[in-house]
C-alpha positions in Angstrom: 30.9 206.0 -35.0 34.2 208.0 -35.5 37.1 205.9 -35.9 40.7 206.3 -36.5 43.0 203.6 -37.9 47.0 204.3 -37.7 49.5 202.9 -39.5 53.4 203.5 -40.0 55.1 202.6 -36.7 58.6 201.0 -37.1 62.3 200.3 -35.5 64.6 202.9 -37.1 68.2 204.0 -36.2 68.8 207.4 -34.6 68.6 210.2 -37.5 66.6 207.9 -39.7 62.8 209.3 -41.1 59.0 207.1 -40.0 56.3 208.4 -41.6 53.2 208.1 -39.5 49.2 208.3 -40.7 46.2 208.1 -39.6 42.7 207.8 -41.3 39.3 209.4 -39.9 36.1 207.9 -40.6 32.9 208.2 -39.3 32.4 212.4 -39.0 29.3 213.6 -40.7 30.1 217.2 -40.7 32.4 220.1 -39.6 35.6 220.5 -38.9 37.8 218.8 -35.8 40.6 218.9 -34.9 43.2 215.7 -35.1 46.7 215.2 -33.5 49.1 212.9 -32.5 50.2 212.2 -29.0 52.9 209.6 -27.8 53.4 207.6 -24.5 56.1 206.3 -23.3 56.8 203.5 -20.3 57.2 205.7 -17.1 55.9 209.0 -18.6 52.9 210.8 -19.2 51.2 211.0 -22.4 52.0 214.0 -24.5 51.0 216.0 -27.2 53.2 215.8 -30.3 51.5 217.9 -33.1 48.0 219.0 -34.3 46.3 220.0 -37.2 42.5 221.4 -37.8 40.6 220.0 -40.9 39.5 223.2 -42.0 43.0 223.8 -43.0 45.6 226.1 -41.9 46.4 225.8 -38.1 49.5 223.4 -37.1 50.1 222.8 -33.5 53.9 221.0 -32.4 55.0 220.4 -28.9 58.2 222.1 -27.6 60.5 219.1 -28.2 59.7 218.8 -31.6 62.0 221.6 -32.6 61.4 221.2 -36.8 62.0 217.6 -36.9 58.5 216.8 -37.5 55.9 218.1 -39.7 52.3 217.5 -39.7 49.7 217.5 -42.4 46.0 216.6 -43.4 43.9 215.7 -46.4 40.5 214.8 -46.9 38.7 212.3 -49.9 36.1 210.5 -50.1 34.6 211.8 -46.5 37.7 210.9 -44.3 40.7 213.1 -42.9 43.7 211.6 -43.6 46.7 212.5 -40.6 50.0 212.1 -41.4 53.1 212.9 -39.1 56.3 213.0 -41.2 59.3 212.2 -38.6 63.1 213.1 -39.4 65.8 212.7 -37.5 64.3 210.6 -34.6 66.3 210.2 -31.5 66.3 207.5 -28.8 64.2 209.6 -26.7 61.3 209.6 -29.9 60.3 206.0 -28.8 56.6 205.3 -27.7 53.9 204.8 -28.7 51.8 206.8 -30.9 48.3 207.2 -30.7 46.2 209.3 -33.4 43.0 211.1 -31.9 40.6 213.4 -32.8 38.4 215.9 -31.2 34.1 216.0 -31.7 34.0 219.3 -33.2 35.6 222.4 -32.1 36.5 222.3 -28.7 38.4 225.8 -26.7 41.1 224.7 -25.4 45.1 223.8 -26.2 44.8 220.8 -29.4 47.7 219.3 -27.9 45.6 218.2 -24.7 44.9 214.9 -24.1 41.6 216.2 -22.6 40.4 217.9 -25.9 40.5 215.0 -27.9 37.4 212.4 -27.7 38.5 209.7 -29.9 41.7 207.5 -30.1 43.7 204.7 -32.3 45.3 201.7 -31.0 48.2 203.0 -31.2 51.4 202.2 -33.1 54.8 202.0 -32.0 57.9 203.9 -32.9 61.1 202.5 -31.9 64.4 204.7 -31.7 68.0 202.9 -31.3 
């Protein structure tokens, strides 16, 4: 079974950096795609970035706006995630949740719908 474990989720202070991954286990083959969506009480969940494991394609919502950057790497038969966050702002807490897709799906990666598998989540707190 796939699974994804997430890690990093902190309080920082506005403009300060959190540094979020998340590691894939549990693919036998091919390429997915991964992402990283947040939640936050009241609103809808939404897409924050993306990235495919067969390298090269990055995905970032609109709010973003170059504060984040997203990367993966792959050992020993699991994608590692990681979402690099500068200069959060109040308005950056929720909670994140890491998912994954079961192969190659058509469609936006930074749907909710595309992605098959999801963390537990871990939260990010803004002040």
């Amino acid at each position: 079974d796939v699974q994804l474990v997430e890690s990093g989720g902190d309080s920082v202070q506005a403009g300060g950096s959190l540094r979020l991954s998340c590691v894939a286990s549990g693919y036998t083959y091919g390429n997915y795609f991964m992402g990283w969506f947040r939640q936050a009480p009241g609103k809808e969940r939404e897409g924050v970035a993306a990235a495919y494991t067969g390298g090269g394609s990055t995905y970032y919502g609109a709010f973003v706006k170059g504060r984040f950057t997203i990367s993966q790497s792959e050992a020993n038969a699991k994608n590692t995630l990681v979402l690099q966050m500068d200069s959060l702002k109040p308005e950056d807490t929720a909670m994140y949740y890491c998912a994954a897709t079961d192969g190659e799906p058509v469609g936006s990666p930074l749907s909710d719908e595309m992605h098959n598998y999801w963390g537990q989540g871990t939260q990010v707190t803004v002040s």
